[in-house]
C-alpha positions in Angstrom: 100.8 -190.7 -183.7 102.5 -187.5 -184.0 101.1 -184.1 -182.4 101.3 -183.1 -185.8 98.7 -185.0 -186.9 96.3 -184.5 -184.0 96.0 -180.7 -184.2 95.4 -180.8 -188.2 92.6 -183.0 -186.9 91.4 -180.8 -184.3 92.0 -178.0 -186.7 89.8 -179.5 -189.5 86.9 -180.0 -186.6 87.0 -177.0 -185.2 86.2 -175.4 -188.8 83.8 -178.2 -189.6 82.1 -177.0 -186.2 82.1 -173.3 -188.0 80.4 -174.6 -190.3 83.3 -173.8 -192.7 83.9 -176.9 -194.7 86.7 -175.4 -197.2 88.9 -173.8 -194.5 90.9 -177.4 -193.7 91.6 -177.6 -197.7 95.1 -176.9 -196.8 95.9 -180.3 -194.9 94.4 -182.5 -197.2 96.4 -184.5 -199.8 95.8 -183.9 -203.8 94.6 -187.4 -204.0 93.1 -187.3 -200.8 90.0 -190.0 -200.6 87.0 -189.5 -198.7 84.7 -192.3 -197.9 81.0 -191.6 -196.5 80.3 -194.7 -195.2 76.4 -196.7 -195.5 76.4 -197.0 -191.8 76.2 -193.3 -191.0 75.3 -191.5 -195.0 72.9 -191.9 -196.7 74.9 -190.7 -200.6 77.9 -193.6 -199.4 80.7 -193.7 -201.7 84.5 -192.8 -201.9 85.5 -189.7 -203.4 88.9 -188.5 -204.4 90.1 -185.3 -204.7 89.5 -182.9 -201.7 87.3 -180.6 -204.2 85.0 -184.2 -205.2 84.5 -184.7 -201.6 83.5 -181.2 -200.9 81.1 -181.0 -203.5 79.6 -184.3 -202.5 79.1 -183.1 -198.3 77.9 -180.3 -199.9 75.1 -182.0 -201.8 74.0 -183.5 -198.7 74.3 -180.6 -196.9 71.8 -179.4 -199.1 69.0 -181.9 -197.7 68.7 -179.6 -194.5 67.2 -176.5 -193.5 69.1 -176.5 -190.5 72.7 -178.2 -189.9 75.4 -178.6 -187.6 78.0 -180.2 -186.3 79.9 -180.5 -182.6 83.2 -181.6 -182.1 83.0 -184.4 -178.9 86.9 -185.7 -178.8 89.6 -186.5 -180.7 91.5 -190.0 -180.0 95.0 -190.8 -181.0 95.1 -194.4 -182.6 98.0 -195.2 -183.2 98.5 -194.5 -187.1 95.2 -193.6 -187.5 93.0 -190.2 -185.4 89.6 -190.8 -184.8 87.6 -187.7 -184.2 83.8 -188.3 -182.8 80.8 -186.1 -183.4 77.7 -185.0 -182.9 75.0 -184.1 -185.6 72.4 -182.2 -185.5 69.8 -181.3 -188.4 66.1 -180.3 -189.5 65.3 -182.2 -192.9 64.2 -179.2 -195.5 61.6 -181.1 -197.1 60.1 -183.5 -194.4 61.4 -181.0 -191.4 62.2 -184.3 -189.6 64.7 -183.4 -186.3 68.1 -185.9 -186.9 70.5 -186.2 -184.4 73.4 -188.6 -184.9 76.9 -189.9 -183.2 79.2 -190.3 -185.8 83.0 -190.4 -186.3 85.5 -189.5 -188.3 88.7 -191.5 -189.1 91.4 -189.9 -190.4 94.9 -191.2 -192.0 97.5 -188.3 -191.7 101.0 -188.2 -192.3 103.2 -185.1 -191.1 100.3 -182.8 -191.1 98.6 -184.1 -194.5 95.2 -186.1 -194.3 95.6 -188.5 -196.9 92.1 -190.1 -196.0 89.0 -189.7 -193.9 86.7 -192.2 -193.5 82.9 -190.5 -192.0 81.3 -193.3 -190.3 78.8 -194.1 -187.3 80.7 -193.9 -183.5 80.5 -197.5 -183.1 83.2 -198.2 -186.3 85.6 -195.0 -185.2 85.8 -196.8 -181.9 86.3 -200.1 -183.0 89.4 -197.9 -185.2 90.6 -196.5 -182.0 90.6 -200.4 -180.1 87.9 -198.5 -178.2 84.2 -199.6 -177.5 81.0 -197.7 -176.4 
């Protein structure tokens, strides 16, 4: 995996982190696809088009009073990166506490993600031949 590829995934976290969804727009493909997985979302589907997929996180972002994201690590595997999270939230209607590990697996290519896959940690790491 190129170094590339890594720091446009570090990059994209870091602003994820912000809480600035948009601001990695510039590394992702036209027809990038982005697939919320059933594991880990509950509004699972693939999206293409790195404007679909905003507006879908954005949707569910909507379902919390209180939301945020930390970066844990970023894993090079091989052709893919695997980025792992941590969630944290307060429902806005049922002001439920949610904390979640989750990953993200990305397909880059010179600097472009082509796809990210948004999963629980368990399927990232099985991505990156890793286990918990």
């Amino acid at each position: 995996m190129s170094q590339e590829n890594i720091e446009v995934v570090r990059q994209t976290c870091a602003a994820w982190e912000r809480g600035d969804w948009a601001a990695s727009a510039e590394f992702f493909a036209p027809d990038l696809e982005v697939v919320y997985s059933s594991s880990a979302f509950p509004d699972a589907g693939t999206y293409r088009g790195g404007r679909v997929a905003l507006d879908a996180w954005r949707r569910w972002l909507e379902a919390w009073a209180e939301f945020s994201m930390e970066f844990e690590d970023v894993i090079d595997a091989g052709k893919e990166v695997v980025a792992l999270n941590h969630l944290r939230g307060r429902g806005k209607e049922s002001g439920a506490t949610v904390e979640a590990e989750v990953g993200v697996i990305f397909d880059c290519d010179r600097g472009i993600i082509r796809r990210m896959v948004f999963c629980d940690r368990q399927a990232a790491l099985e991505a990156a031949g890793l286990s918990e």
